[in-house]
Z-matrix of the N, CA and C atoms (Angstrom, degrees):
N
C 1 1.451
C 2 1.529 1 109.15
N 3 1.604 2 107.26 1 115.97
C 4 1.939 3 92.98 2 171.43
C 5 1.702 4 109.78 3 -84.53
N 6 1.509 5 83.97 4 138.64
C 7 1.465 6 85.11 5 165.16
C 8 1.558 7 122.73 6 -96.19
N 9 1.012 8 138.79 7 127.22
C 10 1.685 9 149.47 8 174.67
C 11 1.368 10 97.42 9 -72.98
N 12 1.585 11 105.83 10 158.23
C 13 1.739 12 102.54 11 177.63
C 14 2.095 13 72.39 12 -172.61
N 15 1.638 14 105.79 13 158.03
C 16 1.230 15 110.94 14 -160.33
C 17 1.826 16 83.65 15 -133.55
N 18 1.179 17 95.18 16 158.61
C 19 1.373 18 106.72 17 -176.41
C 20 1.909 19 112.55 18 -104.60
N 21 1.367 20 117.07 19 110.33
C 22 1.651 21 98.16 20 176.93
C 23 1.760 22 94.45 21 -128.47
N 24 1.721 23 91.74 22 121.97
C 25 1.481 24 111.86 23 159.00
C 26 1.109 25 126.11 24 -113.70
N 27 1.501 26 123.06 25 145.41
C 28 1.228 27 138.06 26 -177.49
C 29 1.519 28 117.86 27 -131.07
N 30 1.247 29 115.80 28 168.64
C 31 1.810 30 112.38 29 138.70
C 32 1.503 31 106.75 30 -173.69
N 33 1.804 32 85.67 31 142.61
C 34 1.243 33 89.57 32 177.25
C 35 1.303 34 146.70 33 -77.50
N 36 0.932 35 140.14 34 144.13
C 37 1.784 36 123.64 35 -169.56
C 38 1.067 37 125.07 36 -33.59
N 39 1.543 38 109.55 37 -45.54
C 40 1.848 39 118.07 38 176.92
C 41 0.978 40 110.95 39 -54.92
N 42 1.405 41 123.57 40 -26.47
C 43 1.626 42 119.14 41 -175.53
C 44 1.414 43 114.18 42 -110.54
N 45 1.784 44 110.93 43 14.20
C 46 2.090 45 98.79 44 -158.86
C 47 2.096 46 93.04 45 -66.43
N 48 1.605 47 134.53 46 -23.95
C 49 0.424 48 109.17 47 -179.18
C 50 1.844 49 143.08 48 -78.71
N 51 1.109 50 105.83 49 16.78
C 52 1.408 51 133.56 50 -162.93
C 53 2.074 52 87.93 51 -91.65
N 54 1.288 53 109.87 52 117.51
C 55 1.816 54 99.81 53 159.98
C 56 1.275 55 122.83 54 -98.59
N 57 1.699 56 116.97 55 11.99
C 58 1.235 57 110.91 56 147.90
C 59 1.090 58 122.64 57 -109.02
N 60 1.335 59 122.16 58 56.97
C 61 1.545 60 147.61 59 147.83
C 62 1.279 61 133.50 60 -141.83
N 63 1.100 62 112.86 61 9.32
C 64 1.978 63 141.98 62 129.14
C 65 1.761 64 81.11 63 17.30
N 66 1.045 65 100.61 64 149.90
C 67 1.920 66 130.78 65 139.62
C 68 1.357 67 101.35 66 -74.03
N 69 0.914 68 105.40 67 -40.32
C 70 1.823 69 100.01 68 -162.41
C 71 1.503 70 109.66 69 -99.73
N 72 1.487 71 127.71 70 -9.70
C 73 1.093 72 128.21 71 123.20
C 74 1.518 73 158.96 72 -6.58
N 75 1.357 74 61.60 73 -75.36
C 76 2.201 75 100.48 74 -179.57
C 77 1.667 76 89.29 75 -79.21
N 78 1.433 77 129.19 76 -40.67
C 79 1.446 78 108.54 77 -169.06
C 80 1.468 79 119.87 78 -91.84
N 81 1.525 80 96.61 79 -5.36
C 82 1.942 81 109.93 80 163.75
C 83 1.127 82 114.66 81 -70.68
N 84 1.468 83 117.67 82 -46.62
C 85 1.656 84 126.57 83 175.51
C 86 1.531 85 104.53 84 -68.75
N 87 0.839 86 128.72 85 -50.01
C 88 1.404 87 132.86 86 174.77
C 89 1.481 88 130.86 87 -42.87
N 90 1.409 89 110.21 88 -40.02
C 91 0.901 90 132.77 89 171.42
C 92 1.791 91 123.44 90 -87.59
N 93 1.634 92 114.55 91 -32.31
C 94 1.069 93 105.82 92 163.67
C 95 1.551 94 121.96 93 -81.88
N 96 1.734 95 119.23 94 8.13
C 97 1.065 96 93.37 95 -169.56
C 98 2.040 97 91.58 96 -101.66
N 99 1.730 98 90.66 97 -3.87
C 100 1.773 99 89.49 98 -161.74
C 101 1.416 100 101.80 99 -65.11
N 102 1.515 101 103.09 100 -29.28
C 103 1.971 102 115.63 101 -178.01
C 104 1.187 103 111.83 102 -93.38
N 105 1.312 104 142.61 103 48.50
C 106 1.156 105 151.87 104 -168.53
C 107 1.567 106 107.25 105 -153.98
N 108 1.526 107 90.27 106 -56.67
C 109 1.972 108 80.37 107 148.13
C 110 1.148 109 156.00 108 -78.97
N 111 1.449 110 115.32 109 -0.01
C 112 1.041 111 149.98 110 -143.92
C 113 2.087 112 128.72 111 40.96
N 114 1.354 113 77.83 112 70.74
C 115 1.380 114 65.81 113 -154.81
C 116 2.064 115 85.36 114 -120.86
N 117 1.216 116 121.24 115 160.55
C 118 1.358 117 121.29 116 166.95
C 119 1.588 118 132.52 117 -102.08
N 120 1.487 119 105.04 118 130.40
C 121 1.743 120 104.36 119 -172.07
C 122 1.789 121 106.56 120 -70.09
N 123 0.928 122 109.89 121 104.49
C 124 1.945 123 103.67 122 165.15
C 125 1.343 124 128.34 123 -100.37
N 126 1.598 125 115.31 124 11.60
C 127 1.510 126 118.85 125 168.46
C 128 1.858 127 93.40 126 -175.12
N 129 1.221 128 79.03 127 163.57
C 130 1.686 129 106.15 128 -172.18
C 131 1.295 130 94.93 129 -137.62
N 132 1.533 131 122.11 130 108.28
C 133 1.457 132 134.76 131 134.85
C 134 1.643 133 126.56 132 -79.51
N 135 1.557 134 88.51 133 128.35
C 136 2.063 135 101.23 134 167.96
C 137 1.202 136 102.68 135 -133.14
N 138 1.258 137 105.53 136 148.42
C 139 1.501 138 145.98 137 168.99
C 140 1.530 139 108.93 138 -119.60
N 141 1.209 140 120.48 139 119.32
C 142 0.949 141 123.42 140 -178.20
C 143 1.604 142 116.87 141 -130.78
């Protein structure tokens, strides 16, 4: 059975200055943990 799992990144203003809380960050971590479980990314949400 595959499992799907969707990606949602954000950040909030108080923190945009932090670069370990990147968008692009959050969707590296995100992503290595979705392929680590075996699981597949089928969408990427941002809020920005």
């Amino acid at each position: 059975m595959e499992v799907r799992a969707g990606i949602y990144a954000r950040v909030s203003t108080r923190h945009s200055n932090n670069k370990d809380l990147t968008i692009e960050n959050q969707i590296l971590i995100a992503r290595g943990y979705i392929k680590d479980n075996g699981m597949t990314c089928t969408k990427i949400y941002i809020e920005m």
